[in-house]
C-alpha positions in Angstrom: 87.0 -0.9 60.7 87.9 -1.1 57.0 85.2 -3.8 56.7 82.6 -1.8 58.3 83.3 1.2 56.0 83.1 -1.5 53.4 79.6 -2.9 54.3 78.2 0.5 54.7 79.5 1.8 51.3 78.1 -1.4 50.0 74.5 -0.9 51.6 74.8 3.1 50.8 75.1 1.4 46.9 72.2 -0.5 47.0 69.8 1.9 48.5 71.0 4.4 45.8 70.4 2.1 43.1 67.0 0.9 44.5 66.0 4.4 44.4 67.1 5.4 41.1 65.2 2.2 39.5 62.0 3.2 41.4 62.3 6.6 40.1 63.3 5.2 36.7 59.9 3.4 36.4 57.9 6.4 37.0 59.3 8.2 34.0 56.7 8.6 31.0 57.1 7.2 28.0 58.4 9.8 26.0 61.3 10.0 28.7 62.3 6.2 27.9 64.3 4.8 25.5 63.1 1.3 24.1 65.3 -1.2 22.7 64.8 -1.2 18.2 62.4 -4.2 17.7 62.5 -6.5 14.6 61.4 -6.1 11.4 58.2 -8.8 11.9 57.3 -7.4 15.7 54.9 -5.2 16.5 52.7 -5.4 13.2 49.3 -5.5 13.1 46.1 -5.7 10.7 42.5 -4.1 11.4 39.1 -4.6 10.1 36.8 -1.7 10.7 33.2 -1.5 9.7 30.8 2.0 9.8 28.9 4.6 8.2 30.6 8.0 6.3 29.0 10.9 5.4 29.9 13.6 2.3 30.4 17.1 3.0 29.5 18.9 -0.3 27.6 21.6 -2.3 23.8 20.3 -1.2 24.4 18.0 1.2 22.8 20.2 4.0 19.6 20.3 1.7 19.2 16.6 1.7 18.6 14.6 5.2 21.4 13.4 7.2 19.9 9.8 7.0 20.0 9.7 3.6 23.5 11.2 3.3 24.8 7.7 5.3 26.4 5.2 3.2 28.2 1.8 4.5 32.3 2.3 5.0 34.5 -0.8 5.4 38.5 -0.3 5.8 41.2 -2.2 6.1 44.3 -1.1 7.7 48.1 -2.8 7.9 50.8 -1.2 10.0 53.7 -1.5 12.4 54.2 0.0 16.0 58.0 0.9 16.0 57.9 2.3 19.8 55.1 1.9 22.3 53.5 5.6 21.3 54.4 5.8 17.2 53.8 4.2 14.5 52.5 4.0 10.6 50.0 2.7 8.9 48.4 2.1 5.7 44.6 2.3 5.1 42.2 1.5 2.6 38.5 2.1 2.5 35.8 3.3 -0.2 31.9 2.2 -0.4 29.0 4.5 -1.8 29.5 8.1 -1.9 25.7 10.4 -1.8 26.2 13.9 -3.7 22.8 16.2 -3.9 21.5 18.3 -6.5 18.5 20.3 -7.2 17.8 21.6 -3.6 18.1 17.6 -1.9 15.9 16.1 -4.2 18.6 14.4 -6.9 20.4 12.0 -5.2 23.9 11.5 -7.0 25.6 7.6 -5.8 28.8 7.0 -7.1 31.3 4.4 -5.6 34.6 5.6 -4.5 38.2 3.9 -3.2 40.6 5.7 -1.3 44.3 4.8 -0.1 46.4 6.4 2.7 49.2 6.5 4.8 49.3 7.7 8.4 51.3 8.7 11.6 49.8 7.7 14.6 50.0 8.5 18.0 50.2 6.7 21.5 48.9 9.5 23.6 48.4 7.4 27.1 51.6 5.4 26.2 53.5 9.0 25.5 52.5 10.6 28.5 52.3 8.1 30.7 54.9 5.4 32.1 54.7 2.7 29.5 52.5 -0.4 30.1 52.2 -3.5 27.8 49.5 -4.9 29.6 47.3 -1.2 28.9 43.8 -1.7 28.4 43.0 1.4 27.0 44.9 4.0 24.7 44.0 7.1 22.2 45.3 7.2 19.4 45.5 10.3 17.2 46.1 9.8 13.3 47.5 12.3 10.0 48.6 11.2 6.5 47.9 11.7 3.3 46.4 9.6 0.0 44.7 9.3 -2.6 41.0 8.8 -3.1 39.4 7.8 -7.3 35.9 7.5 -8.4 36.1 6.0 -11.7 39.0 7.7 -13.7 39.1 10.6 -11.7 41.1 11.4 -8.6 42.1 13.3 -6.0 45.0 13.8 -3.8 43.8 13.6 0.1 44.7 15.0 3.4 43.4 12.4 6.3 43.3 13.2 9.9 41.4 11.4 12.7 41.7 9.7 16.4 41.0 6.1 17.5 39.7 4.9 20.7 41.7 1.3 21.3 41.0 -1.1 23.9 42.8 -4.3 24.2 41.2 -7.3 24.4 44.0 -10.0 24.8 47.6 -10.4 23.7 46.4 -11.0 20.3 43.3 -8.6 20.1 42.0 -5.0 20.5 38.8 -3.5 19.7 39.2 0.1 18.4 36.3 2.9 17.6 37.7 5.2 15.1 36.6 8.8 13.7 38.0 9.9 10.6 37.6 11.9 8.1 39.6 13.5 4.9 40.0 16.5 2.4 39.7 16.0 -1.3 38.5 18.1 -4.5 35.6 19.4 -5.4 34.8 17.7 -8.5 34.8 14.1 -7.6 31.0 14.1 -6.8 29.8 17.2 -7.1 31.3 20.9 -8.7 29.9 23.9 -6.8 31.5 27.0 -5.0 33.5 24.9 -2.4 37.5 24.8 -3.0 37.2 21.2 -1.2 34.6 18.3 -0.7 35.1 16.5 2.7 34.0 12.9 4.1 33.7 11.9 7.6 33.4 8.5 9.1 32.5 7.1 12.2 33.6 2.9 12.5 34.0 0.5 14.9 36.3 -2.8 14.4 38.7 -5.1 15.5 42.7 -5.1 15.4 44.9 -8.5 15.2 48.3 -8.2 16.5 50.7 -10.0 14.8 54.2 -11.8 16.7 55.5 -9.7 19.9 53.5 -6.8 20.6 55.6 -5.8 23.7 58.8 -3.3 24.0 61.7 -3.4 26.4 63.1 -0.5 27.6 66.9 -0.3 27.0 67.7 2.5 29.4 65.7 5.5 30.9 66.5 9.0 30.2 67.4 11.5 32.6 64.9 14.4 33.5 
């Protein structure tokens, strides 16, 4: 009799804990805990090529065409859980300011550094998957942009698009765009210039871009 109790507290177990780890795997991400990975994992570098656009006193006189100018960034960061991270970013290129109604065209080069938070939204909501094709990715930091000897202090804010291509490779379409002073192209009645971006690139990730999950919160 004592054995029977036995097996059946035994079997009782199991089913239990069978259960519980099917459950467990249904939690979202932001319900898991993930086990601290090591300083080289989980880094990565991007390349993104596209077009920006300035948002000053004149631009809407002059034709959006002619406000385009070519934008390449560069980008280095570190995942540190499967929906946050950081990154640093640089980019720069032409900048078109406009004068005289549209019809002076100021071009002045520009460079621009920032840090960011970003922002697993699929792997935060949703139970986490390293095999994911597909993720947004929403962005904030701040910088510094300089034309010359001038610069300005910049708020940056933005959301990526990142779809994985292999262990080693995603593709990401990013639109960005960021707050600086008035005076770095063109002075007018605006507090703040703005530039937005619209780019397209590739991302390389560097050794181990997986997570384990140590242990699984409870609800």
């Amino acid at each position: 009799m004592k054995k029977i109790v036995f097996l059946v507290l035994l079997v009782v177990l199991h089913i239990s804990t069978f259960a519980q780890n099917n459950q467990e795997k249904k939690l979202p991400g932001y319900k898991t805990s993930f086990e601290t990975n090591k300083f080289w994992d989980n880094w990565f570098i991007s390349l993104n090529l596209g077009a920006q656009t300035l948002y000053a006193e004149g631009s809407t006189d002059a034709k959006f065409g002619d406000r385009l100018t070519f934008m390449p960034a560069l980008s280095v960061g570190k995942w540190f859980t499967p929906w946050w991270g950081v990154r640093v970013q640089g980019l720069g290129g032409a900048l078109h300011g406009f004068q005289n109604n549209g019809k002076t065209m100021l071009h002045k080069h520009y460079g621009a550094v920032h840090g960011d938070f970003m922002f697993g939204l699929l792997n935060f909501f949703g139970r986490y998957n390293e095999n994911r094709c597909f993720d947004l990715v929403p962005f904030a930091g701040i910088g510094g942009a300089f034309i010359g000897s001038d610069q300005s202090f910049t708020i940056n804010a933005g959301i990526q698009a990142r779809f994985r291509l292999s262990q080693r490779f995603d593709l990401n379409l990013e639109y960005g765009g960021m707050i600086l002073d008035d005076d770095l192209v063109t002075r007018g009645g605006f507090p703040n210039d703005g530039i937005s971006n619209l780019s397209v690139g590739v991302t390389f990730r560097f050794k181990n871009r997986s997570f384990n999950d140590s242990f699984k919160k409870n609800n």
